[in-house]
SEKE-666503 format. One record per residue: residue in three letters; x, y, z of N, C-alpha, C in turn; residue number from 1. Coordinates in nm, 2 decimals. Each point is the difference from the previous one (the first is absolute). Layout:
<r><code>ALA</code><n_u>X</n_u><n_v>Y</n_v><n_w>Z</n_w><ca_u>X</ca_u><ca_v>Y</ca_v><ca_w>Z</ca_w><c_u>X</c_u><c_v>Y</c_v><c_w>Z</c_w><pos>NUM</pos></r>
...
// end
This chain:
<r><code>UNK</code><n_u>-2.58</n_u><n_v>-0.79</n_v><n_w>0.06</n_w><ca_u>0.12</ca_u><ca_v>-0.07</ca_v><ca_w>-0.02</ca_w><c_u>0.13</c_u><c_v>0.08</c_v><c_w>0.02</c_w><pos>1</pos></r>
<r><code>UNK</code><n_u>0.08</n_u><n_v>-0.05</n_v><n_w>0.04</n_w><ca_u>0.13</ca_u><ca_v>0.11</ca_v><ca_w>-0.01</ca_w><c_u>0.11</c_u><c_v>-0.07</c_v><c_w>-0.09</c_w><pos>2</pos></r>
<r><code>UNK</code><n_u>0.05</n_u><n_v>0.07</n_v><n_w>-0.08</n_w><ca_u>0.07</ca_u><ca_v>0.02</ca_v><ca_w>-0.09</ca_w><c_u>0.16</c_u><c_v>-0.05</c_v><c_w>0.06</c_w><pos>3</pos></r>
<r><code>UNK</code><n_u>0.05</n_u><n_v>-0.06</n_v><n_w>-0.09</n_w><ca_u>0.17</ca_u><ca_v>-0.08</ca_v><ca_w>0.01</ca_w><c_u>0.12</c_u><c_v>0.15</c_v><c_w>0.04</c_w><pos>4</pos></r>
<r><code>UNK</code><n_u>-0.07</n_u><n_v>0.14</n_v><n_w>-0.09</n_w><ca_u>0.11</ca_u><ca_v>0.08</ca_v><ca_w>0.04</ca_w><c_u>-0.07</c_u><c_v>0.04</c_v><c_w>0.18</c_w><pos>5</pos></r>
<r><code>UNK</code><n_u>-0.11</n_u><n_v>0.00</n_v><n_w>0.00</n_w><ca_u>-0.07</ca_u><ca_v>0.08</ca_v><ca_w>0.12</ca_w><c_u>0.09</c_u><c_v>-0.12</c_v><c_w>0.13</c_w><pos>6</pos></r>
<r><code>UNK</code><n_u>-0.01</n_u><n_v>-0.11</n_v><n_w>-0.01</n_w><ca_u>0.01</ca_u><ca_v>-0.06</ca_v><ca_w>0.09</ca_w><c_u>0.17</c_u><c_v>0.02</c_v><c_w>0.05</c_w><pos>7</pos></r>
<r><code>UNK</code><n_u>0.08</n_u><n_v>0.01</n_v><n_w>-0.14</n_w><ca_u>0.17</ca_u><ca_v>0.01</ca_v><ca_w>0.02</ca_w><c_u>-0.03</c_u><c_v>0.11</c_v><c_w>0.07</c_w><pos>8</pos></r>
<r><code>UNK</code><n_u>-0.06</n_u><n_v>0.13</n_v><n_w>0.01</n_w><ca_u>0.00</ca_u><ca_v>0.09</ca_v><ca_w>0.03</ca_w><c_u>-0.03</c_u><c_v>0.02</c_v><c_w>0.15</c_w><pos>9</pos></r>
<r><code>UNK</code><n_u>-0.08</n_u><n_v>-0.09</n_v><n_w>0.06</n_w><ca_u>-0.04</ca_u><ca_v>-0.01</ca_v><ca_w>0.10</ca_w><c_u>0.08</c_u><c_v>-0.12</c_v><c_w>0.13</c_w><pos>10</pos></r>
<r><code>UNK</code><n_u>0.04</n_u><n_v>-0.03</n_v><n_w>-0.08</n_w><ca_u>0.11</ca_u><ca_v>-0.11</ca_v><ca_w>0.08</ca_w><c_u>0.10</c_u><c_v>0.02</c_v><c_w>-0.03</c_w><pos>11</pos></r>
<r><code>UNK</code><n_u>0.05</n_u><n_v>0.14</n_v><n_w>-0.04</n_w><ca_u>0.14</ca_u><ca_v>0.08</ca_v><ca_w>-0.01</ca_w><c_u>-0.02</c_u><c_v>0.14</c_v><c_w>0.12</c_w><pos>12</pos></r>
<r><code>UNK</code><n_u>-0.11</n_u><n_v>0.02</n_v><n_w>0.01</n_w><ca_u>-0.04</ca_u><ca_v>0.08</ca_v><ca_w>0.11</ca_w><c_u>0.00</c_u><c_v>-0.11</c_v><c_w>0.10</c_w><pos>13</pos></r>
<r><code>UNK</code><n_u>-0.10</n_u><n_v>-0.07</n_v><n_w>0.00</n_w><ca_u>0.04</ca_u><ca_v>-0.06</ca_v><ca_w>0.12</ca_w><c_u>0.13</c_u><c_v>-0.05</c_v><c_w>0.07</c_w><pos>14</pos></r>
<r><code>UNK</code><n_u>0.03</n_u><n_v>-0.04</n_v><n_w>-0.06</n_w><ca_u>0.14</ca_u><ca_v>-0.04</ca_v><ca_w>0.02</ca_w><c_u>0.10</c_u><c_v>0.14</c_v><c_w>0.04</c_w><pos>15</pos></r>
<r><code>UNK</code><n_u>-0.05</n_u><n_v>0.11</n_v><n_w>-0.04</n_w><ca_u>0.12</ca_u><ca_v>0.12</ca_v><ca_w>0.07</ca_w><c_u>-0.04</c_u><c_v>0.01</c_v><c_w>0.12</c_w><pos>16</pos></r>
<r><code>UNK</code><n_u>-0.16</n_u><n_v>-0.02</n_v><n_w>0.01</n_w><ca_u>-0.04</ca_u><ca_v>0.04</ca_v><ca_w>0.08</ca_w><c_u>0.02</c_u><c_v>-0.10</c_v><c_w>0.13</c_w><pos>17</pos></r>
<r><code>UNK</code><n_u>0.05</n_u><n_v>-0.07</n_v><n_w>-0.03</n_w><ca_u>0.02</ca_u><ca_v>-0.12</ca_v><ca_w>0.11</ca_w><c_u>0.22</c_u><c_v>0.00</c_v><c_w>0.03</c_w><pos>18</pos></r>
<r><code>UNK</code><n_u>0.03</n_u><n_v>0.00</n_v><n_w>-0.12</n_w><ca_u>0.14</ca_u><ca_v>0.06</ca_v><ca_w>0.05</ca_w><c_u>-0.01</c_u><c_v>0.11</c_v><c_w>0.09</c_w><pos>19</pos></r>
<r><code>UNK</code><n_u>-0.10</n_u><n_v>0.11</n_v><n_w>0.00</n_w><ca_u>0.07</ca_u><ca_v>0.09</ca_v><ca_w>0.07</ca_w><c_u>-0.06</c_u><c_v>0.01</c_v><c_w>0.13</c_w><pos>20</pos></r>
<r><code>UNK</code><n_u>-0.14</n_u><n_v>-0.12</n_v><n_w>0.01</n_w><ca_u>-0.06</ca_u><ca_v>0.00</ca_v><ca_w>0.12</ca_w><c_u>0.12</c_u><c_v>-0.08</c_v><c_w>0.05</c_w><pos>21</pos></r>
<r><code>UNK</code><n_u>0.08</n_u><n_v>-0.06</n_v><n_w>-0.02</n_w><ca_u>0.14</ca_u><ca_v>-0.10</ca_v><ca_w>0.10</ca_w><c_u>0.05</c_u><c_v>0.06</c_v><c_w>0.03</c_w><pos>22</pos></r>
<r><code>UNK</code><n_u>0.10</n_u><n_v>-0.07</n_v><n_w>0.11</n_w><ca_u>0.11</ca_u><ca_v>0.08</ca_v><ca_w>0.05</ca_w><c_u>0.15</c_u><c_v>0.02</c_v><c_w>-0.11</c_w><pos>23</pos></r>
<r><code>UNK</code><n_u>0.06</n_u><n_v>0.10</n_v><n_w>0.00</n_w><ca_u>0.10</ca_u><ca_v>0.03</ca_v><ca_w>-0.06</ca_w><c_u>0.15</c_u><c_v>-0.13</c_v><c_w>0.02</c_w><pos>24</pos></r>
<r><code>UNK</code><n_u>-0.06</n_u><n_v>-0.05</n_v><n_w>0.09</n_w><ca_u>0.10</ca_u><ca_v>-0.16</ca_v><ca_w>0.00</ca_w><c_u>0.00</c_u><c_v>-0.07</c_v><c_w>-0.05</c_w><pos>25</pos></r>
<r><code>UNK</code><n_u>-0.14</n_u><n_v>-0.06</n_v><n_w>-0.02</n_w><ca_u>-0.07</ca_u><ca_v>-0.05</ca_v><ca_w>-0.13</ca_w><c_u>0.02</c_u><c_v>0.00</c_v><c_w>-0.13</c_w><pos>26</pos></r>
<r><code>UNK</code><n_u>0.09</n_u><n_v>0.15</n_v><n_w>0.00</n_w><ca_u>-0.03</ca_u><ca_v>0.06</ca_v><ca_w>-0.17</ca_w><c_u>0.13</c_u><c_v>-0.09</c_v><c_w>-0.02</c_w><pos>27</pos></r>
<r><code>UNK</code><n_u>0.13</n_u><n_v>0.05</n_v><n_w>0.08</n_w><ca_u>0.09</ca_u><ca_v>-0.07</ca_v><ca_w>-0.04</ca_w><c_u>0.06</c_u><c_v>-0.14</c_v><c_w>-0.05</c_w><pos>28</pos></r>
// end
């Protein structure tokens, strides 16, 4: 099972990790 903090934790990485796979146009 994964855990309520494990998951924040992993969909807060993913999530950087997908801002920074985009283009920097995007960010804006």
């Amino acid at each position: 099972e994964i855990r309520l903090k494990d998951q924040e934790l992993i969909r807060a990485l993913f999530e950087r990790a997908t801002s920074l796979s985009l283009p920097p146009k995007k960010m804006k």
